[in-house]
SEMARGU-527607 format. One line per 8 residues: number of its first residue (from 1); their letters; for each residue y, z, x of N, C-alpha, C. Coordinates in steps of 0.2 Angstrom, whole numbers, plus 2048, in hexadecimal, padded with zeros to 3 digits. Atoms other than C-alpha are relative to their C-alpha. Layout:
NUM	a	Y Z X Y Z X Y Z X | ... $
***
This chain:
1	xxxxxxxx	805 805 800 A02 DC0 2B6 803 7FA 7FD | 7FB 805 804 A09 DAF 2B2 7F9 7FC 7FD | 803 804 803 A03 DA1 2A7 7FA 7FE 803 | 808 805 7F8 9F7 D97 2B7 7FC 806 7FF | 805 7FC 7FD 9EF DA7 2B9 7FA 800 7F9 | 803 802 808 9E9 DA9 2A7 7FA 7FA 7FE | 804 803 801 9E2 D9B 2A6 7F8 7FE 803 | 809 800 7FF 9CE D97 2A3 801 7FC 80A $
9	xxxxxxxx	801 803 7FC 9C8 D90 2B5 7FE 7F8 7FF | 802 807 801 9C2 D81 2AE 805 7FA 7FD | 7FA 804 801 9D2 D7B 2AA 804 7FC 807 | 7FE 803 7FB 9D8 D6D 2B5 809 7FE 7FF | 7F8 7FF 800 9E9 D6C 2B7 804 7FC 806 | 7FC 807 7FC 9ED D5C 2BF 806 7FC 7FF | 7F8 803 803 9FF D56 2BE 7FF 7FA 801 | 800 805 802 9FB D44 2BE 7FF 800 7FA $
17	xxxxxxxx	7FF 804 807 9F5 D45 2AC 804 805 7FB | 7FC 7FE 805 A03 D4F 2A5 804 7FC 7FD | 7FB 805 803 A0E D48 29A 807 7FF 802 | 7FB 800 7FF A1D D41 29E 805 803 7FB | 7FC 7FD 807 A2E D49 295 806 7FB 801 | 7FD 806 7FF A39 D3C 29E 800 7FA 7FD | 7FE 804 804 A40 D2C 296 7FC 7FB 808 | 805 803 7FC A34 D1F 2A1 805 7FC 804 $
25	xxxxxxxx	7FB 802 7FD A3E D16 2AF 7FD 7F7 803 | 803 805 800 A31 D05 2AC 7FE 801 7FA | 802 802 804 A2B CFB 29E 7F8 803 801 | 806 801 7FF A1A D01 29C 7FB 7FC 7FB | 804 803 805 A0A CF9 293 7FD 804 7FD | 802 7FB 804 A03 D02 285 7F9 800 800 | 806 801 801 9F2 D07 284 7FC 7FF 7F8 | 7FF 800 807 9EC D00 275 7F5 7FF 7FD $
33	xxxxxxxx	805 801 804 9D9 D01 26A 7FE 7F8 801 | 802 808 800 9D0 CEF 26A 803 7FF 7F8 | 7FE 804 807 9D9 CE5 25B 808 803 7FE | 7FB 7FC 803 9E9 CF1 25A 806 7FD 806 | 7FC 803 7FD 9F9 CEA 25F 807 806 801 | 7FB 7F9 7FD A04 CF3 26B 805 801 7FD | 7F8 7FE 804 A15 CEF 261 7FD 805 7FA | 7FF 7FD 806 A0F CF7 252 7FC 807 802 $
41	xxxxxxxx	801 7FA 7FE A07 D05 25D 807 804 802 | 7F8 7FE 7FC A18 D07 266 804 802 7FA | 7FD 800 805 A22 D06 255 7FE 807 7FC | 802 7F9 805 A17 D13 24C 801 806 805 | 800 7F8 7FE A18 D20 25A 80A 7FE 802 | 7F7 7FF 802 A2F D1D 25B 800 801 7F7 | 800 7FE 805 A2D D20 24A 7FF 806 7FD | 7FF 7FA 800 A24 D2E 248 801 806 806 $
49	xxxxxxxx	7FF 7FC 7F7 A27 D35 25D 7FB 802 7FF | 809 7FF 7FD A14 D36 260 800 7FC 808 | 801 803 7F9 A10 D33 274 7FC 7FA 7FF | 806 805 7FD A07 D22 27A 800 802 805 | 802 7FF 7FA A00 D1F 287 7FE 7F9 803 | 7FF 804 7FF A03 D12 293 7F9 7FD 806 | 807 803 7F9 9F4 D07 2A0 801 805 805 | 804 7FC 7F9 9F8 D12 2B0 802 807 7FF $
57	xxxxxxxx	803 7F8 801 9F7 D22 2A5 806 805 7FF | 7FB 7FD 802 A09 D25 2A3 802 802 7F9 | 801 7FF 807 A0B D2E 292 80A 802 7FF | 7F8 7FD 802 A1D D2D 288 801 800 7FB | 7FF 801 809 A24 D2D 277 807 7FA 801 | 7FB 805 7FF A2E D1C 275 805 801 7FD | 7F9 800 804 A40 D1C 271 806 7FB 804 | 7FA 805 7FF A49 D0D 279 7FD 7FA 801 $
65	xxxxxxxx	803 807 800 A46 CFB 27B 800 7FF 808 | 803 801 7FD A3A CF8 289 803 7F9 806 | 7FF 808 7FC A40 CE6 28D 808 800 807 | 7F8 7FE 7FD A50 CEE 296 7FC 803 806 | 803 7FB 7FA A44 CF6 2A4 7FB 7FA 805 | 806 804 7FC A39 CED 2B3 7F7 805 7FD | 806 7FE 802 A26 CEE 2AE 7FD 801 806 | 805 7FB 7FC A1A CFC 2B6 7FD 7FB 804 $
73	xxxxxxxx	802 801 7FC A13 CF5 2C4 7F8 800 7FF | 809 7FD 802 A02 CFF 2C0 7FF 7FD 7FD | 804 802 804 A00 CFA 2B2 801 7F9 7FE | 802 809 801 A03 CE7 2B4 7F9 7FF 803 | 808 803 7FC 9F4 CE9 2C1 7FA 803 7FD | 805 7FC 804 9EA CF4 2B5 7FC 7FA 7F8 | 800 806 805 9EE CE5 2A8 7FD 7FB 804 | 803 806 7FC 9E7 CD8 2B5 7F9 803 801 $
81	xxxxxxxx	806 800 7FE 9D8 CE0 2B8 7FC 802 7FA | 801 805 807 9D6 CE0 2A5 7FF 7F8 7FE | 801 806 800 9D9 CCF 2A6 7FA 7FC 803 | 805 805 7FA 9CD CCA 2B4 7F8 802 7FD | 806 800 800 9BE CD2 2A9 7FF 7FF 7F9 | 801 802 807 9C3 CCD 297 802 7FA 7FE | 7FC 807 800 9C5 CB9 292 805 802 7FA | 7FD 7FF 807 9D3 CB7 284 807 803 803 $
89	xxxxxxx	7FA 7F9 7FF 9E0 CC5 28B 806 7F9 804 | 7FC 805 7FD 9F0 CBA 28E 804 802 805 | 800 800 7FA 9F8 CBB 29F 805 807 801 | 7FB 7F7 802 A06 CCA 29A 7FF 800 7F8 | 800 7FC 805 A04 CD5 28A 805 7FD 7FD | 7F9 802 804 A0D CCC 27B 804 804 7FD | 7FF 7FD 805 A11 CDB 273 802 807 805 $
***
């Protein structure tokens, strides 16, 4: 009997929301609390290697500097549609 079978039924077991274990091959946007800034989110989890989680749901533990990569695609239209329903939010993530 293998592991899948084991498990309860009520267990969904959708591979889109596993975690990724790969180094990310896009800058993504971090999801972040109302008031908490994403560098200092970003920073506390390469510190302690705790996962975040990014706008189109991609989950990683950061250890390289983002700014070397092209930004998610997803999650700039997921940050736009953010934008179109909150005033204040400046046009890309400063952080």
């Amino acid at each position: 009997m293998t592991d899948l079978e084991t498990m309860p039924a009520d267990v969904d077991l959708d591979p889109e929301e596993l975690t990724e274990t790969s180094e990310p091959t896009a800058a993504h946007i971090v999801k972040t609390k109302r008031g908490e800034n994403a560098a200092a989110v970003v920073l506390e989890a390469r510190v302690m290697g705790t996962p975040v989680e990014a706008l189109c749901g991609f989950v990683w533990v950061p250890s390289r500097d983002p700014k070397q990569l092209p930004v998610c695609e997803e999650c700039k239209s997921v940050y736009g549609v953010y934008r179109a329903f909150n005033d204040g939010l400046n046009e890309t993530p400063n952080d």
